[in-house]
LOPA-981987 format. One record per residue: residue in three letters; x, z, y of N, C-alpha, C in turn. Coordinates in pm, whole numbers, plus 50000, padded with zeros to 5 digits. Example, Ala and Ser with C-alpha at 12.3 -4.5 7.8 and 13.67 -1.06 7.14 Angstrom:
BEGIN
ala513195078049431512305078049550513205078049670
ser512855070849775513675071449894512905078750003
This chain:
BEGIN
unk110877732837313110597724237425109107723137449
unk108387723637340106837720337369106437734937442
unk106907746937395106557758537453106777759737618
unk108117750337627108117750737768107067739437886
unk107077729037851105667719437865104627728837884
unk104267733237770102697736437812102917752337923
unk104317756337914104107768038044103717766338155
unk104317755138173104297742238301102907740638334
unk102717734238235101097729738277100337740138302
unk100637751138236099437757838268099837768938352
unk100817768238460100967775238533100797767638677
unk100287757938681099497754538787098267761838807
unk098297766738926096847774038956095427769038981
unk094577770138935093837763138991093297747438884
unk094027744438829093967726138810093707729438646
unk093197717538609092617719238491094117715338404
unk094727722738292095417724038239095387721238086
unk095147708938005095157708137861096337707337817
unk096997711637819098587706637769098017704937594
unk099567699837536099737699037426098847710037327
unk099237720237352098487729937288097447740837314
unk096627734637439095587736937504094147735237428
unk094417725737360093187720837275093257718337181
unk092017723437118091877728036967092867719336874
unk093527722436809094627715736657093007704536603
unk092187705836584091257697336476089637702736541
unk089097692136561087307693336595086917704636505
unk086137712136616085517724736549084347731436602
unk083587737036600082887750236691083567763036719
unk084337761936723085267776936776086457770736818
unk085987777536951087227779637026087687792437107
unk088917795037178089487803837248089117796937364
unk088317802437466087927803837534087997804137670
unk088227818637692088867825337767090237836537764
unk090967835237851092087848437801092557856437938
unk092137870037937092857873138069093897884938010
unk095227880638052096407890037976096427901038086
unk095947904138189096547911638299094937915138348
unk094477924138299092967933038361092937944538417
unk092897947038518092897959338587091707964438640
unk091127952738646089497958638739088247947738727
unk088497935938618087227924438596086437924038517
unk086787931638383085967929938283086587944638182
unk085597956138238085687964638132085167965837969
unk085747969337898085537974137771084567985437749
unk083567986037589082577994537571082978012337632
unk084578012537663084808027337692085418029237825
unk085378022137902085148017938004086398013338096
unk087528010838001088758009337984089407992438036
unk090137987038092090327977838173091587968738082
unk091387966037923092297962537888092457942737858
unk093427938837829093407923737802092397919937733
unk091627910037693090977905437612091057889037609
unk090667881037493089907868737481088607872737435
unk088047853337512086337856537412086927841037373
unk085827845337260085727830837159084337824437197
unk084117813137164082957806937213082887796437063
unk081457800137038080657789836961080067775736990
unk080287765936958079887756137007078417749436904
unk078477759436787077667754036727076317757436708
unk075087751136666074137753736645073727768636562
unk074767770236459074567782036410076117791236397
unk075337811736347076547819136374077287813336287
unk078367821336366079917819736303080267826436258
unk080477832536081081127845936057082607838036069
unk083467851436069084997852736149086077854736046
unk085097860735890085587861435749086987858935764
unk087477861935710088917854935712089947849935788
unk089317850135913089947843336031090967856836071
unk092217850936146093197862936218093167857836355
unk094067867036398094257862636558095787868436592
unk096447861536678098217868536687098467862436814
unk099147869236862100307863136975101927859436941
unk101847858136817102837861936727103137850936610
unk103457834536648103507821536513104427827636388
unk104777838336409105667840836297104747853536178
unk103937858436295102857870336193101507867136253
unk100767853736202099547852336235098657858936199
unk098657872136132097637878036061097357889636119
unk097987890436274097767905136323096567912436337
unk095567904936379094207907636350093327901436299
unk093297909736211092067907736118090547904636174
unk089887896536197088467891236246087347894636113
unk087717903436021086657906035913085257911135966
unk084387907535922082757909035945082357908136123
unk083217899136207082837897336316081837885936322
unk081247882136381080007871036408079977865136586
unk079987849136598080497849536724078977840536703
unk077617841236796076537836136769076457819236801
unk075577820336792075217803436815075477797736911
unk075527786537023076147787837173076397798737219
unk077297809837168077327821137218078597827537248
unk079237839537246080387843737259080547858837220
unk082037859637233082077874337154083957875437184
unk083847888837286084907893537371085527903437254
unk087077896537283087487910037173089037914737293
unk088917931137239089907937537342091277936737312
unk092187931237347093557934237252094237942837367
unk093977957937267094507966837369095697982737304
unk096157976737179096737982937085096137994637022
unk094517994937087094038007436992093168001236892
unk092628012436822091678009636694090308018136796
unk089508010036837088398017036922087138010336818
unk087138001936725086377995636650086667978936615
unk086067972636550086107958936492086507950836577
unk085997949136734086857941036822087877946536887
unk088437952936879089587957436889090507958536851
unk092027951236868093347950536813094287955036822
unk095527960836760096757967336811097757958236832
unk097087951936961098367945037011097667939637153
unk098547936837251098327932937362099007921437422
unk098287914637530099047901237529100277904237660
unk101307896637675102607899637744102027889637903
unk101527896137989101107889738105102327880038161
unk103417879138126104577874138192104777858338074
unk103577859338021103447841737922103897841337787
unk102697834137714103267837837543102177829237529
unk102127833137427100507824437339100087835237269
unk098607831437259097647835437143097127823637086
unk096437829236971095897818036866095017822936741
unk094207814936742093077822136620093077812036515
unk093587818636387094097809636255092727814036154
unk092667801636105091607801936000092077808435886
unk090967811035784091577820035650092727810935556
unk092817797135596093857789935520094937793535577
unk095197798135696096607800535782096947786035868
unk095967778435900096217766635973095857771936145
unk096337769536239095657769036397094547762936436
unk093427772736396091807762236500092077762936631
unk092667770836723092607772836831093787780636895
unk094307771737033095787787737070095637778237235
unk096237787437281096367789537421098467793037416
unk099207785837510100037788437527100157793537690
unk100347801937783100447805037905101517811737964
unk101827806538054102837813138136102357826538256
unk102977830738331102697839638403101327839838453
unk100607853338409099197857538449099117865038546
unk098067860738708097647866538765097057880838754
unk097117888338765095867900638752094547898838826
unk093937901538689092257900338707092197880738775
unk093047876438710092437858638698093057856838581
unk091547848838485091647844138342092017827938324
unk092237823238212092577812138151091217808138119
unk090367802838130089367794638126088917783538075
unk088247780437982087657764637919086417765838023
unk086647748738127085387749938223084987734338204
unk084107728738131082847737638059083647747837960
unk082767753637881082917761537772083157752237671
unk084797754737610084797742837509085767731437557
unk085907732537690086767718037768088017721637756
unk088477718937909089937720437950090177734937994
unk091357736137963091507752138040091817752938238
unk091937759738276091867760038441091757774838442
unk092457780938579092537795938609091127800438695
unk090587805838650089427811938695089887829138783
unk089937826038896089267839839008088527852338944
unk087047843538935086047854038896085627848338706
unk086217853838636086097856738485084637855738459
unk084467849338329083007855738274082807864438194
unk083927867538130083757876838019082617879137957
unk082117872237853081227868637748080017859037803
unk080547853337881079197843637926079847827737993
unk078907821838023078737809738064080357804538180
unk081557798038095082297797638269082167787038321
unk082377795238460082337785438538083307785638691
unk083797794038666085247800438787084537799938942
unk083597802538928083087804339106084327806839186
């Protein structure tokens, strides 16, 4: 039932959307960010490739190693990706591709289901710092924390690794 709630909410377009599991499980400097499950043409990858991604965003004064941390779309196998020796900087951010290849360190073999699921980035204890539950994704419009860090809301124009602000 809660999965269906927060589809709800966050399948309003447009409107700022915290549902239940919109915001962070426990106060932190890391959060999920942004998520666009459906990229065709907003935010390419180092190979010039148009695949899903989240960015994570730092809220804190200093980096963030990622040590231990996973990431899944998946509450039953949170460990799908491995976040080993990633670094997300100081007010800063750091886009990772989930595009089922191995193209390097931000890159995962798995992709998110544009038709609504969740992602979520679990600490090395296996607890939830952060998840996004969403229902049906626009192409090339992301899930958005506006400020960076706030409520989520559907963003148009994406930032992909920078400042949002959904112009």
């Amino acid at each position: 039932m809660r999965f269906a709630v927060a589809l709800v909410a966050l399948a309003a377009c447009g409107e700022n959307s915290a549902g239940p599991d919109a915001a962070p499980v426990a106060a932190g400097t890391i959060f999920i960010n942004e998520v666009m499950p459906s990229n065709t043409a907003a935010c390419a990858d180092p190979f010039g490739e148009f695949d899903d991604w989240i960015e994570l965003y730092n809220a804190g004064d200093t980096d963030f190693a990622l040590d231990g941390y996973t990431l899944s779309d998946d509450p039953i196998a949170p460990a799908k990706g491995a976040l080993e020796t990633l670094v997300v900087p100081a007010q800063g951010y750091k886009v990772l591709w989930l595009d089922d290849q191995v193209e390097g360190l931000d890159h995962f073999a798995f992709k998110l289901d544009a038709s609504g699921e969740q992602i979520a980035l679990y600490a090395p204890d296996g607890s939830i710092v952060d998840q996004l539950i969403f229902g049906e994704a626009t192409t090339d419009v992301s899930f958005a924390r506006v400020p960076d860090g706030g409520a989520f809301t559907t963003c148009a124009v994406s930032s992909c690794g920078a400042t949002n602000g959904c112009e």
